[in-house]
N, C-alpha and C positions, 0 to 999 in steps of 0.2 A: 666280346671278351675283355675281363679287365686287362690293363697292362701288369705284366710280369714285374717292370721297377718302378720305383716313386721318383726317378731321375730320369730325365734325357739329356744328351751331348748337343748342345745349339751349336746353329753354323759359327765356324769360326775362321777368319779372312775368307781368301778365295780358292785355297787347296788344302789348306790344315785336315779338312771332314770329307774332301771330296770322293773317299773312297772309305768313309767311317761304317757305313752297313755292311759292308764287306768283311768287315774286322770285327763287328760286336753285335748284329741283329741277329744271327744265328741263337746269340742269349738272349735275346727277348729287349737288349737293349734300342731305344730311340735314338736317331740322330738327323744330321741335316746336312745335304749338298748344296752348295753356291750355283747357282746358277747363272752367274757374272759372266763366268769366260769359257766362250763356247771351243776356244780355242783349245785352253789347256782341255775340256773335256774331251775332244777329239784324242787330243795325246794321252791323255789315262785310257780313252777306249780301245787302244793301239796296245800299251801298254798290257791293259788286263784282256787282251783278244790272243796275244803273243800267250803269259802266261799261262790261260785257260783252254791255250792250241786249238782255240777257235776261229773261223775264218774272219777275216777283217780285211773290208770294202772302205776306202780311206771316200772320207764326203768333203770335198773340197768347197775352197770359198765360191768358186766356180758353178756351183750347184746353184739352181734355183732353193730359197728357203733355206738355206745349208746350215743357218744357227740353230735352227727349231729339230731340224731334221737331225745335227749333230746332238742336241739334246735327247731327241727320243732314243737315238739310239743308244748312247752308254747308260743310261737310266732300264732300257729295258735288259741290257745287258748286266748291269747291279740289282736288279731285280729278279732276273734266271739263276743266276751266280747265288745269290743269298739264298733263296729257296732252295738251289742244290743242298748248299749248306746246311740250311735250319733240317731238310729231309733226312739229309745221311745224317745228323744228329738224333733226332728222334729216332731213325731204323738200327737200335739198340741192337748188337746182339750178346748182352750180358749187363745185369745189373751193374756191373765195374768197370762200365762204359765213361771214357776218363770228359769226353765232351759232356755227356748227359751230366756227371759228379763236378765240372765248372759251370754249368747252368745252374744248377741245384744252389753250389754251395754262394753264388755268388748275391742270390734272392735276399731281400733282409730276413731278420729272424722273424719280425712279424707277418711274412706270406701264409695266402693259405695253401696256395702250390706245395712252398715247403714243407710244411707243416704236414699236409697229406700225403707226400711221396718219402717221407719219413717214417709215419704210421705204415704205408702200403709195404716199405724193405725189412721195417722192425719186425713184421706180422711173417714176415717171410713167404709174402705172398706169391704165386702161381708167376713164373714170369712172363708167361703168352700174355698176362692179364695185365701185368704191369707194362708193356710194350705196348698195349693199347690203350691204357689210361695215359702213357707219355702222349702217343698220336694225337689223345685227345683235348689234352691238357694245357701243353708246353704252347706259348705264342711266340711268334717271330716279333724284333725290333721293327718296328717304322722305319720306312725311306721315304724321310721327307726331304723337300725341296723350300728355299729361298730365293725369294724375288726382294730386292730393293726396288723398292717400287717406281725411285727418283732416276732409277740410271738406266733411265728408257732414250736413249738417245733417234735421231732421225736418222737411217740410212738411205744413200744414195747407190744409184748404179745410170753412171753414162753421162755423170753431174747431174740426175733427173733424180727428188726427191720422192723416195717409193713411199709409196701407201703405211699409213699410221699401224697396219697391223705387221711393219717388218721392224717396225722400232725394238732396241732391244728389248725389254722388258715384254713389250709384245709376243715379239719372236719366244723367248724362255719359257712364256705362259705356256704359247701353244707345242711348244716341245715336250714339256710337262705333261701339259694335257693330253695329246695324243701317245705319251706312255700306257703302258700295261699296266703303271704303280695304283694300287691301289692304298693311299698313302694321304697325307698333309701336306698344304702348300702354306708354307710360312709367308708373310707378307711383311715387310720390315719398311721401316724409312719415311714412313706418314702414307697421306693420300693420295693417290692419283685417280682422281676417277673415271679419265681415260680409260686407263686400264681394268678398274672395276666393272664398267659397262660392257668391255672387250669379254670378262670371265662368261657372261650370261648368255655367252654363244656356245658353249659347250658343256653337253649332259651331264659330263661327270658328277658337276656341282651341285647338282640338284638332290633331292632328296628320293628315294621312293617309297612305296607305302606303308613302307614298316621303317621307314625313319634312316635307314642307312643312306647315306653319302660315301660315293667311290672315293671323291679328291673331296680332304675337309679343307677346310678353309682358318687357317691359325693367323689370329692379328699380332704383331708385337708393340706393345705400348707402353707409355711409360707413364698415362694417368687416367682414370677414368672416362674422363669427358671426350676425351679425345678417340677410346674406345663407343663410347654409347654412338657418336656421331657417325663413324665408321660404319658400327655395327648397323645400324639404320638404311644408311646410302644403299649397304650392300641387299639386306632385306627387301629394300624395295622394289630390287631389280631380281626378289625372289630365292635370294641367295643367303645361306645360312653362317652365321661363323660360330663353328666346332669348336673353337678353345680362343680366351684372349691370354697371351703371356706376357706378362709386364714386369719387361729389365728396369733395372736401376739404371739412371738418367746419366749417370756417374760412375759408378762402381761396377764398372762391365768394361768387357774385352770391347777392338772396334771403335767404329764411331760411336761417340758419345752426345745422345739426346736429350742434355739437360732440363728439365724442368722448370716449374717457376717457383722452385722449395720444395716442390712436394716428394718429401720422404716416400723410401719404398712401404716403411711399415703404416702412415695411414693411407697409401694408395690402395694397399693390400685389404686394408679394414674398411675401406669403402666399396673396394669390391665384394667382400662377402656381404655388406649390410645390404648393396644392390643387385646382389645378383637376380633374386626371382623379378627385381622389376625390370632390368633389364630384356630378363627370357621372354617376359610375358610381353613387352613393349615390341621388340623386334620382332619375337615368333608372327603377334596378329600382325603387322607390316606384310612379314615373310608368306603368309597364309594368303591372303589378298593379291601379291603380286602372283602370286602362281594361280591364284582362280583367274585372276585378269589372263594369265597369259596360256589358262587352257593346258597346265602343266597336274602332273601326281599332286596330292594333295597327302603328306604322311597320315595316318592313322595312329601315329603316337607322336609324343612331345621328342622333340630334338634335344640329345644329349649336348651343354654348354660346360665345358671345362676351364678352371681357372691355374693357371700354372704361373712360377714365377721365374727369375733366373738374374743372376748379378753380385757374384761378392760373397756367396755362400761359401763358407771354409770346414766345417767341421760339421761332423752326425749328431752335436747336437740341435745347432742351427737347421739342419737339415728338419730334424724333426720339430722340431718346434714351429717354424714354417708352416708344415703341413698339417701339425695340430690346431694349434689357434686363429689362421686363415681357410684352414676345411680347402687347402690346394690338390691339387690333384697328380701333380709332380713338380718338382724343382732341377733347373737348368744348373748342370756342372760343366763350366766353361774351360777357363784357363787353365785350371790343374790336369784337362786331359791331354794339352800339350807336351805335357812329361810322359804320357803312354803312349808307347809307339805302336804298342796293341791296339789301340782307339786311333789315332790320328797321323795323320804325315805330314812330318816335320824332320829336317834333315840334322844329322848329329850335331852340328857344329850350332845353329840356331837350340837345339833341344840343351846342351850343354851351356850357352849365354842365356838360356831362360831360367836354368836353375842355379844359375851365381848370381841374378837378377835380385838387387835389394829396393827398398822405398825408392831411391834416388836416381835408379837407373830406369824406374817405370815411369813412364810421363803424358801427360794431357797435349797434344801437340798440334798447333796448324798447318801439319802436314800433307792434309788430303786432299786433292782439288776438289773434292766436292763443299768445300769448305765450312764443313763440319770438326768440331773436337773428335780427336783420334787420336785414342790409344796405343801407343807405342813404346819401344825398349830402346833405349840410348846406346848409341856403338852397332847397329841394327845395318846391313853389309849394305844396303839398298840407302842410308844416309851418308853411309861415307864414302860411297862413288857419287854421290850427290856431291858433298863438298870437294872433292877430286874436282869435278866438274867446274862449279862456281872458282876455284882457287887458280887454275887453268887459263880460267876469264871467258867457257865455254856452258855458260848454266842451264839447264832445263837436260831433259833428256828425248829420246828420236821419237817416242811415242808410237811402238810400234804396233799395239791395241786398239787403241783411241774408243774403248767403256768410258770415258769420265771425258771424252773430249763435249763438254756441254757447252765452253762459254763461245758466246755469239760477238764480241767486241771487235773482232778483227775479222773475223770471218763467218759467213753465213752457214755452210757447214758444220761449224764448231770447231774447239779445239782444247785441248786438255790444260789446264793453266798451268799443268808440271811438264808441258814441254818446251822442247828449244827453241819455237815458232812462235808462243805465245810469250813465252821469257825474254824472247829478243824486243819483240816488238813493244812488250807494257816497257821493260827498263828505257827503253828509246824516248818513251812516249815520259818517263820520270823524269829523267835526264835534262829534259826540255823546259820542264815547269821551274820555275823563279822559287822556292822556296830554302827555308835554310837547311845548310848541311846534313845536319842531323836528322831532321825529319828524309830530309831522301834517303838517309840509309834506311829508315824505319822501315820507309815503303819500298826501298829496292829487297830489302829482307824478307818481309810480307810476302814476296813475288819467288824469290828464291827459296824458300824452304818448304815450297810443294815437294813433294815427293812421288813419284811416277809407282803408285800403289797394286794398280790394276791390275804392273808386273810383279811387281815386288812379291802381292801376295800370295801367288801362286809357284814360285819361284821355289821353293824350297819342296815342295812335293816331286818337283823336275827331277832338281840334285838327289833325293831321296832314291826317286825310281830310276837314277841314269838316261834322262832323258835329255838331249842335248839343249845349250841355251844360248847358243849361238849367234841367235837372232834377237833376242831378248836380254842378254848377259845375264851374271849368275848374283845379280846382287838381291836379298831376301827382307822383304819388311814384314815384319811378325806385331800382332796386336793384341798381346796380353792385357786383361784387366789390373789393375791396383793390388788384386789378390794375390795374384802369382810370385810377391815379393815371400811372402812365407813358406813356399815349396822349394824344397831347394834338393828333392830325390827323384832320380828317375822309378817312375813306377809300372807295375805290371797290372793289367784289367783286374786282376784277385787284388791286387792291393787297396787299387782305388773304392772298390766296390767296395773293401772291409772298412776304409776309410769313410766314405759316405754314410753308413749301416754304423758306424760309431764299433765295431768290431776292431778296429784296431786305429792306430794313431799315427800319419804320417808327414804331421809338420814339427821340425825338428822346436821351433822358436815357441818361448812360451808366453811373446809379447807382443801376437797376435790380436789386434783388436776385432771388436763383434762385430756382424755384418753389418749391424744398422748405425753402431758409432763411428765406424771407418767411410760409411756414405755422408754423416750428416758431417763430419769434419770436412770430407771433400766438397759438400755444399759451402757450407760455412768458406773455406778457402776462396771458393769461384767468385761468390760475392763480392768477398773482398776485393778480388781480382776486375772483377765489374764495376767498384766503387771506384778503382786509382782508374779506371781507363777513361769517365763519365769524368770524373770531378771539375777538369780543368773548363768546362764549357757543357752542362748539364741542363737540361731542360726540363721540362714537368712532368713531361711523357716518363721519359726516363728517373724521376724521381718518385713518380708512380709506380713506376716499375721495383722499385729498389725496395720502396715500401713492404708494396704484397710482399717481395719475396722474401724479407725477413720477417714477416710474421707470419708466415707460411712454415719460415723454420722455428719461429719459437713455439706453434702448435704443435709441431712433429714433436719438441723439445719435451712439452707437453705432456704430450702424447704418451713418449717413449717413458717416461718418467713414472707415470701411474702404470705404466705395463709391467716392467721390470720390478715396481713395488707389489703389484698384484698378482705377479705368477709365480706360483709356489714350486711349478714341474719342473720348470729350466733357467737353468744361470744359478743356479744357487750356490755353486762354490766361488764366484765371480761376481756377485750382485754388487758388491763395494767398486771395484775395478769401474763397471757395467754405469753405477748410478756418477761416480768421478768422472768418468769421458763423457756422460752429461755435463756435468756441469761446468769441464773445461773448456766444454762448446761454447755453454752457456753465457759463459763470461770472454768470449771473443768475439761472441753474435751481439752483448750488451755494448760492446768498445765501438763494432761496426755500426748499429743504430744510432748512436751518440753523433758519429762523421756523418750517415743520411741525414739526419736531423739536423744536423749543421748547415746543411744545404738550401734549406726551407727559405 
């Protein structure tokens, strides 16, 4: 069945969505749970076990398997819960049925759902009849799941390190997996093909002979190649991938996967010129690994979906997306942090996201997995941070240890945003002979991890009154660049009219377009990458700097004849549109003049 919207809610931190299908799949809407913190999932199961006054058996750390086993369980638990919901929605008893008239209305105008359950009430048809065309009709949202595929850390038990299938990310697979969801498993964060080999133990994945897949398989990328190569490994081990969605490298909530220039708009146009060789390239792969392995063999071609997500602000971007890319839906992120119908997010973070301008959203080396990450400045989870450092007590107790990966000090691992790992690198700077200044560089560097693991789950606590006792109540939130132009709290009707271009809910009218507000932030990084190389540069590196500005003068390119050559969209803005080209333009010519210097 098709999907009901042309949007889905991507994950966003580690509790913002954790309980998003509970709140919006009953409409047919998509969305995604983290599957990072088995912890906090335990305490939402707790949570919605209490409200739903169903029994709840607490699965402690104590338990053999107890992460996989804590996953299975609130997954199958949002998964009973949501079906109750989507059922007593559909079991109408009157066309003035107020759940059935916000599913309805909330569809774009172009469905053909709408469009026929319009005709069906205009005609004033039989209502037995129209209760059955609902049953038959209406789709429930996706509960999908996300895996970071990198924050598979080792666990121990007895100082004796367990078997590679208890690593986190192992462990969440099989938690997943052994759910009742019949749903998408997002895969985020690059390769691990550890883990990919791991998926090829359980049936779900596979396909059977009419082409259906229980658990799809969704890659998230942010360039083609990096997909085709993916999409291959996994093929070969028999295993199909259902949809690739490729965020902007830049202009997304989260850690940020920058590119090497490659704009989202020709990533987009490369995928539509490739997609049939793509299908056709993996499928015969995919076909072969399953005759080798004595597996179903489909009888029809495997459905490949291309979806995008990162930066999108307005219904007309929206559509336009999906017209000239042939997408299949687009990801709205950051603006659903302002609906508290879609997401949880506690008032006091919901209220500093929407007085949130340009200046207060920021690119930061905050995360110990030490990736770019997107973050809001004055965010309560940095300034018990600085509390800390100012004290002359830096790092925090690291009472999770998801992100405890680095190996420098200890075999085990350890999280480089704690006070074990902080003590010990600033000792270890302390010691080294260099000038002033440069140690503070590097005592900074050390210090301004930020303990995220908690942070980001933290405000779903506060939200549901869950104590945080043990973890304190400080919140790190990771809106995209876009979030600076929202500045309303919205209701699920709003957004939806919002997205569907039915109605209008950012106040500013000096909002730029999705694609000039990425290549600026391109363009910037650059820059940023030029002053950090210059002082002692090599060729490697001067290589590098090369591609990537002429990577953006193609996009530049690119973006240039698009915007001249489409007639449908932009066209009260086409001047605006073609000037923040060429004010790029002429900052990308000043930056190539400095590479060039280098030679």
């Amino acid at each position: 069945m098709k999907n009901a919207h042309s949007f889905h809610i991507p994950v966003m931190g580690i509790g913002f969505t954790i309980d998003s299908p509970l709140k919006v799949a009953q409409y047919g809407i998509d969305s995604v749970i983290s599957l990072v913190d088995d912890i906090l999932v335990e305490k939402m199961r707790k949570v919605y076990s209490d409200k739903f006054e169903i029994p709840y058996q607490e699965i402690s750390d104590k338990v053999d398997d107890f992460r996989a086993k804590r996953i299975t369980s609130y997954l199958n638990l949002v998964h009973e819960q949501t079906e109750k919901k989507f059922n007593q929605l559909k079991d109408i008893t009157s066309e003035k049925s107020k759940a059935l008239k916000d599913y309805m209305q909330m569809l774009p105008e172009y469905s053909s759902l709408k469009k026929e359950f319009l005709k069906l009430t205009e005609a004033g048809v039989d209502f037995s009849k129209l209760k059955e065309w609902v049953g038959k009709n209406l789709t429930m949202g996706s509960i999908d799941v996300n895996i970071m595929t990198k924050i598979d850390k080792g666990n121990y038990l007895n100082n004796e390190l367990l078997p590679i299938e208890y690593n986190d990310a192992h462990a969440a697979l099989r938690g997943y997996s052994n759910s009742n969801l019949s749903s998408s498993l997002v895969l985020s964060a690059g390769m691990n093909p550890r883990l990919y080999t791991y998926m090829s133990n359980f049936d779900d994945y596979y396909p059977d002979e009419n082409g259906n897949i229980k658990k799809k398989i969704i890659l998230k990328v942010s360039d083609y190649r990096s997909a085709f190569i993916q999409g291959k490994f996994l093929a070969k081990k028999g295993l199909w991938v259902s949809e690739y969605r490729i965020e902007s490298g830049l202009n997304c909530g989260g850690h940020a996967f920058a590119t090497d220039g490659f704009l989202m708009g020709p990533v987009l146009k490369e995928f539509k010129e490739n997609k049939e060789t793509l299908i056709s390239q993996t499928q015969d792969l995919m076909l072969q690994a399953l005759k080798e392995a004595d597996r179903i063999l489909p009888n029809k071609n495997l459905e490949l979906k291309i979806t995008t997500q990162g930066g999108v602000g307005t219904g007309e971007e929206h559509s336009f997306l999906l017209e000239e890319y042939q997408l299949d839906s687009v990801g709205w992120g950051s603006p659903f942090l302002l609906v508290p119908e879609a997401t949880s997010v506690d008032d006091k973070t919901v209220a500093q996201l929407a007085e949130a301008k340009e200046q207060d959203l920021y690119l930061s080396n905050s995360s110990p997995l030490g990736v770019p990450f997107n973050t809001l400045k004055g965010n309560t989870k940095d300034v018990q941070r600085q509390m800390l450092i100012d004290k002359g007590r830096p790092g925090t107790s690291c009472p999770n240890k998801f992100i405890a990966l680095n190996q420098e000090f200890k075999e085990t691992g350890l999280c480089t945003a704690s006070r074990e790992y902080q003590h010990l690198k600033l000792k270890e700077i302390d010691a080294l002979e260099i000038s002033s200044e440069e140690k503070d560089k590097r005592i900074n560097q050390v210090t301004e991890k930020s303990c995220i693991c908690v942070g980001l789950g933290t405000s779903t606590l506060l939200l549901n009154n869950v104590s945080t006792k043990k973890t304190g109540d400080g919140v790190s939130v990771c809106p995209g660049p876009n979030m600076a132009y929202y500045d309303k709290i919205m209701s699920l009707e709003n957004i939806t009219d919002h997205i569907y271009g039915r109605n209008n809910f950012i106040s500013r009218t000096d909002r730029p377009n999705v694609f000039i507000k990425e290549l600026s932030l391109y363009v910037a990084h650059l820059q940023e990458k030029v002053a950090d190389v210059k002082a002692n540069i090599d060729k490697k590196q001067l290589r590098y700097l090369l591609k990537f500005k002429n990577n953006l003068e193609a996009g530049i390119q690119y973006y240039n004849e698009l915007f001249l050559a489409n007639k449908r969209f932009f066209e009260t803005n086409k001047e605006a549109l073609l000037n923040g080209l060429e004010i790029e333009r002429q900052k990308l010519i000043l930056i190539g003049a400095e590479i060039e210097s280098f030679k």
